[in-house]
N, C-alpha and C positions, 0 to 999 in steps of 0.2 A: 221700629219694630225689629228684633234679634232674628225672630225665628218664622215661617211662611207657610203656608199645608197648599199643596197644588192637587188636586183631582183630574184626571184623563181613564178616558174608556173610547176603546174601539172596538170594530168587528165587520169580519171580512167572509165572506163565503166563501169552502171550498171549490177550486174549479180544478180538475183532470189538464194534465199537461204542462205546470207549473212549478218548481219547485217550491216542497213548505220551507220558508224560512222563520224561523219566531227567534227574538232573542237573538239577531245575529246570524242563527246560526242554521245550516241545512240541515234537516232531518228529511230522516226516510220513511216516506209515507208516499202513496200514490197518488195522491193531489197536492197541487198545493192554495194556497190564496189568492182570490183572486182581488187586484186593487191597480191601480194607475203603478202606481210604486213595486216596492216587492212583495206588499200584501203583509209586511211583519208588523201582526196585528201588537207585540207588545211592546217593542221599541214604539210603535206610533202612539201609546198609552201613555207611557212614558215621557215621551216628548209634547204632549199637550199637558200633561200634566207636571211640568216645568212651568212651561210655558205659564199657564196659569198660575203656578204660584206667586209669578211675578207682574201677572195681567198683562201679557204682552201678548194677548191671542192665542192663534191655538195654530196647527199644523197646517192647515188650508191658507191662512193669514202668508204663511212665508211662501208656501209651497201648492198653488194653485194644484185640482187635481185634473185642468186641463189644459196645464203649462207642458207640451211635450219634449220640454227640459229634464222634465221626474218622471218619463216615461221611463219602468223598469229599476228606476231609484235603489240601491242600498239606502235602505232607511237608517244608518250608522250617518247617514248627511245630515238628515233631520235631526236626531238626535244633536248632532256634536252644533248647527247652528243655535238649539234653544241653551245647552251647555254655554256657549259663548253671548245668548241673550242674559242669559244668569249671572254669569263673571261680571260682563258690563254693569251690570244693573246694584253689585256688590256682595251678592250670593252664593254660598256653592253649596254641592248637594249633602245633607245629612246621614237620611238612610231611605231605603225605596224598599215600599210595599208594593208587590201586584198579585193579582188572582186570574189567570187563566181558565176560558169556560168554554169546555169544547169536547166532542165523545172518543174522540183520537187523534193522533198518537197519545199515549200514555206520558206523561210528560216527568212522573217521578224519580224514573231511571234517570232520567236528563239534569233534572232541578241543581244538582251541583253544578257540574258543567256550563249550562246555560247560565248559573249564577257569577259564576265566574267571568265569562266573556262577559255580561253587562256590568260587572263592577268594573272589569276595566276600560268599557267605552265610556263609563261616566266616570272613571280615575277615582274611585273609590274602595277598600277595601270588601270583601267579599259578607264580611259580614256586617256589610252595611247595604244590602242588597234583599230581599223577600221574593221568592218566585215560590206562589202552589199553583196547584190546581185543582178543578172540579167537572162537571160530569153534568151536562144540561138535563139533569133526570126529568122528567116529564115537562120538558118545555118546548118541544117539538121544536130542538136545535141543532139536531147532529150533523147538518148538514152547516155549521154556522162557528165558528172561532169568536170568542171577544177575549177581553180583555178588562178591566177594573185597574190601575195605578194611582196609589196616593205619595205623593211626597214629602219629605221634611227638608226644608233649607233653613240656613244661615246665614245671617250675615259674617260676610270677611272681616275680619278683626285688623285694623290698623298694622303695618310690619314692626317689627321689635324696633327697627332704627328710626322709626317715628315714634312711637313710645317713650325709646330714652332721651328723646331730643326734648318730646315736650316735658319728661319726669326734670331732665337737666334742668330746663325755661324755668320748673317751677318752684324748684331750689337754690335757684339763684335770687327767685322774688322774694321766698319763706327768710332768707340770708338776709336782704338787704332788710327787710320789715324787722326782724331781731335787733339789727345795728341802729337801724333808726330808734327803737325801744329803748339802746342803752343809751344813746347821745341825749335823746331826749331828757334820761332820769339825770343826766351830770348836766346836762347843759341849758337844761328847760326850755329846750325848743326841739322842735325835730331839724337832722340837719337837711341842706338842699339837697337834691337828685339833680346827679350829673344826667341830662340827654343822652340818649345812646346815641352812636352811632348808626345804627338801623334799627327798622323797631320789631322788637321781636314778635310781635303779635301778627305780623305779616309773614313767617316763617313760614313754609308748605311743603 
């Protein structure tokens, strides 16, 4: 399979006395999230929903939330572990959707900004990146942040110098099948094949 859709949603309550982080990054707001970690409800969105692209669990799977190793966490850990679940696995990220859902701060002004800093924790260009936001209208959640992240991966494509290795292998084979074609028409047989030396099919 080329291509993989990952799903992640989280949400944190605000608590007084905390810094809000989302995305990275500190904004100014007089509460912030409250969570084991640093509460950044959209990196955690994000990072399960890698995660799962690849079915490799979700965020709690690595990072217990009552391991007091991830006490007060930058979640930029999390993130960059399921990053390096991806890699291993033969994927890297396409483009990231998410949708933030929460009554303030206003997160529009920010949306470039914030886009920014996460295309580059995921080493992505920016506009490969989707941050909105919405507004818990009548869902008695002001008091409440989540989150929604969908992803799109791909598989890594082989490097160019395995490419030309195997296009080489395979015009070497197309070469020899030609000449055996002409010896055959003058000589009515095909000629013998010399053993290689090593066998190319073990190549890697």
């Amino acid at each position: 399979m080329e291509t993989r859709i990952g799903v992640g949603f989280d949400s944190h309550l605000f608590k007084p006395g905390v810094p809000l982080r989302i995305g990275g990054m500190t904004l100014e707001h007089p509460e912030g999230l409250a969570g084991h970690s640093d509460g950044d409800v959209l990196l955690h969105a994000i990072t399960d929903a890698l995660l799962g692209a690849i079915a490799a669990g979700d965020i709690g799977s690595f990072f217990p939330p009552g391991d007091e190793r991830w006490k007060d966490a930058d979640s930029a850990i999390f993130l960059n572990t399921a990053l390096e679940e991806l890699q291993h696995a033969g994927y890297r990220v396409a483009n990231v959707d998410t949708t933030l859902i929460l009554a303030a701060p206003k997160i529009a002004p920010l949306a470039a900004e914030m886009r920014a800093h996460v295309a580059d924790l995921l080493g992505v260009e920016i506009d490969q990146v989707s941050i909105k936001a919405k507004t818990p209208e009548g869902l008695n959640l002001d008091h409440v942040a989540q989150c929604h992240a969908v992803v799109l991966v791909e598989r890594i494509q082989e490097s160019d110098d395995l490419k030309t290795m195997s296009a080489a292998i395979e015009s070497q084979r197309q070469l020899e099948d030609v000449v055996d074609d002409l010896l055959s028409s003058v000589h009515g047989a095909p000629r013998k094949r010399v053993a290689p030396v090593y066998d190319t099919e073990d190549i890697t």
